[in-house]
C-alpha positions in Angstrom: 0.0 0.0 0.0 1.5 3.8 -0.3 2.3 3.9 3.8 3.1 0.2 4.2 4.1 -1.4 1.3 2.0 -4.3 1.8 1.5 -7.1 -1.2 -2.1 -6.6 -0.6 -5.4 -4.7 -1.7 -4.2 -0.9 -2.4 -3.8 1.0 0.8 -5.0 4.6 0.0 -5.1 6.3 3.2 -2.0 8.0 2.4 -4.0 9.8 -0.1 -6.7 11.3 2.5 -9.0 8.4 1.5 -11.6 6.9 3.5 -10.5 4.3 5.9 -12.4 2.0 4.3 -9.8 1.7 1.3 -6.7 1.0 3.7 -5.1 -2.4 3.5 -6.1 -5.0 5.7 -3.2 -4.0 8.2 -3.8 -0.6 8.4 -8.2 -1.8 9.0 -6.5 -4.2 11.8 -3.7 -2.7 13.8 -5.3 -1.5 17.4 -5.4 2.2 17.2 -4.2 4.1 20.3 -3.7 0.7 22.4 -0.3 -0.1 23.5 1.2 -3.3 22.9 2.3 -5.6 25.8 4.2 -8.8 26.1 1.7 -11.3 27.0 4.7 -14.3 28.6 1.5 -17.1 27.2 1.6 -16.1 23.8 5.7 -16.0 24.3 5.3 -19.7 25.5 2.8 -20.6 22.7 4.8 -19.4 19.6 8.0 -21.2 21.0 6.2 -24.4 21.7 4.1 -24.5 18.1 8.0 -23.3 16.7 10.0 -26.7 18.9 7.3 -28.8 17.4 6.8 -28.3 13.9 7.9 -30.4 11.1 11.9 -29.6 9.9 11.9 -27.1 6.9 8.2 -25.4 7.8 8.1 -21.9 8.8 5.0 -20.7 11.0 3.2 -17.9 9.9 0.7 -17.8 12.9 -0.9 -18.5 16.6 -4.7 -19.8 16.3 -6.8 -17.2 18.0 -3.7 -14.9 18.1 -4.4 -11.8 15.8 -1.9 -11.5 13.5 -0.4 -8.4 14.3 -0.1 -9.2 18.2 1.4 -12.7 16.6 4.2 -10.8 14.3 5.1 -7.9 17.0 6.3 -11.0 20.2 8.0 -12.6 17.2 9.9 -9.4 16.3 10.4 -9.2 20.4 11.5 -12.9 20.6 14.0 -12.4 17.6 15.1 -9.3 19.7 15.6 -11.7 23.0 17.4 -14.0 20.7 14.6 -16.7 21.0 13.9 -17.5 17.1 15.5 -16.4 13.7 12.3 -15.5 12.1 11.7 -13.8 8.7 10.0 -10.3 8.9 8.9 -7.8 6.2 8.8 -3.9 7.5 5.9 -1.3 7.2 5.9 1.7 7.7 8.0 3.0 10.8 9.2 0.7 12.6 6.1 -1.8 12.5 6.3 -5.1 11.2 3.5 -6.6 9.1 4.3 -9.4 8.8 6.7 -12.8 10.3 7.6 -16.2 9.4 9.5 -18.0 12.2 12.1 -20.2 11.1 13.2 -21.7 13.8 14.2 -21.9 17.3 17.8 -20.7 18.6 19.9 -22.7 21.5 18.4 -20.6 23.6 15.0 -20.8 22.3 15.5 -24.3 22.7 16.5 -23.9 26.0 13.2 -21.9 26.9 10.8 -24.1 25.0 12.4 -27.2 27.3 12.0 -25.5 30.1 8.3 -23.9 29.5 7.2 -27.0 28.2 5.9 -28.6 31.4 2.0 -26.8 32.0 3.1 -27.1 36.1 5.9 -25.9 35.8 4.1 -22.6 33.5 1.4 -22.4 36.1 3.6 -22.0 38.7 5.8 -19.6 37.4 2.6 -17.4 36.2 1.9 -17.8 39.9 5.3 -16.7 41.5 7.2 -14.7 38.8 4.2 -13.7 36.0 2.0 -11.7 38.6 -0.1 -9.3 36.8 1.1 -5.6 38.5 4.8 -6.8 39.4 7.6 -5.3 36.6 9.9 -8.7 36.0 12.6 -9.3 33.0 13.0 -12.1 31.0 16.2 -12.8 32.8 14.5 -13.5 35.9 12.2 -15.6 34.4 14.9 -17.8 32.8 17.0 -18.2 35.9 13.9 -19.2 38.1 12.8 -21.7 35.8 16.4 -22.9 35.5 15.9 -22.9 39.4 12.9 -24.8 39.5 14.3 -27.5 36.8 17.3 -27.9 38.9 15.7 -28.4 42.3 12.8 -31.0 40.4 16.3 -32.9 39.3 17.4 -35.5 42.2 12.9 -36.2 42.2 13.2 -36.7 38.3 16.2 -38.9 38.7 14.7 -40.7 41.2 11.7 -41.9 38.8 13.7 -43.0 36.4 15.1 -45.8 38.6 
């Protein structure tokens, strides 16, 4: 389209035109809402991502809207999660992301995330809604967690 770029229906709005004749992005993107980092759809991209087929790329989260879906890609590429495959718009907004595949440490995460307990009770302990964490102290408690589970998990396996 003329602001975006996009390989889809003519975007005119950079003409003064009626909304109506924008490109599906432009119709889609929330307007005055900021963006946040929701940790579940983190977790769902990089488990979908560890468990599809070798040589498939995904495109998309079911009941994820496609714009939420592209912008925690671009912020797990940023944390070094997945190589993923973006096309720009305009600013600095991404329209559009094909994850590739997981890194070591995406790998890492996704093996670590991948228990629902485990998930539920770091939600519990180190998600709570209102409490400012990083992704760094989310990493090292569930490396924590994993660690202290070990001599139980060994244990079972006898």
């Amino acid at each position: 389209c003329g602001r975006c770029y996009a390989w889809v229906t003519p975007c005119l709005d950079w003409a003064g035109l009626p909304s109506g004749l924008r490109c599906w992005f432009h119709n889609q993107r929330p307007k005055g809402k900021p963006m946040k980092r929701d940790m579940d759809i983190v977790r769902r991209i990089a488990l979908a991502t560890a468990d599809m087929p070798y040589g498939q790329a995904l495109n998309g989260i079911e009941g994820v809207a496609p714009e939420v879906f592209v912008t925690h890609v671009v912020w797990m590429q940023e944390a070094g999660l997945v190589e993923a495959a973006t096309m720009a718009g305009s600013g600095s907004l991404a329209m559009y992301a094909n994850v590739n595949r997981l890194t070591w440490d995406g790998c890492e995460f996704a093996d670590a995330i991948r228990s629902d307990t485990l998930w539920a009770k770091a939600k519990e302990h180190v998600l709570v809604p209102g409490i400012s964490f990083t992704f760094d102290v989310l990493k090292d408690w569930l490396k924590t967690e994993i660690a202290q589970g070990l001599p139980t998990l060994r244990k079972l396996g006898q």
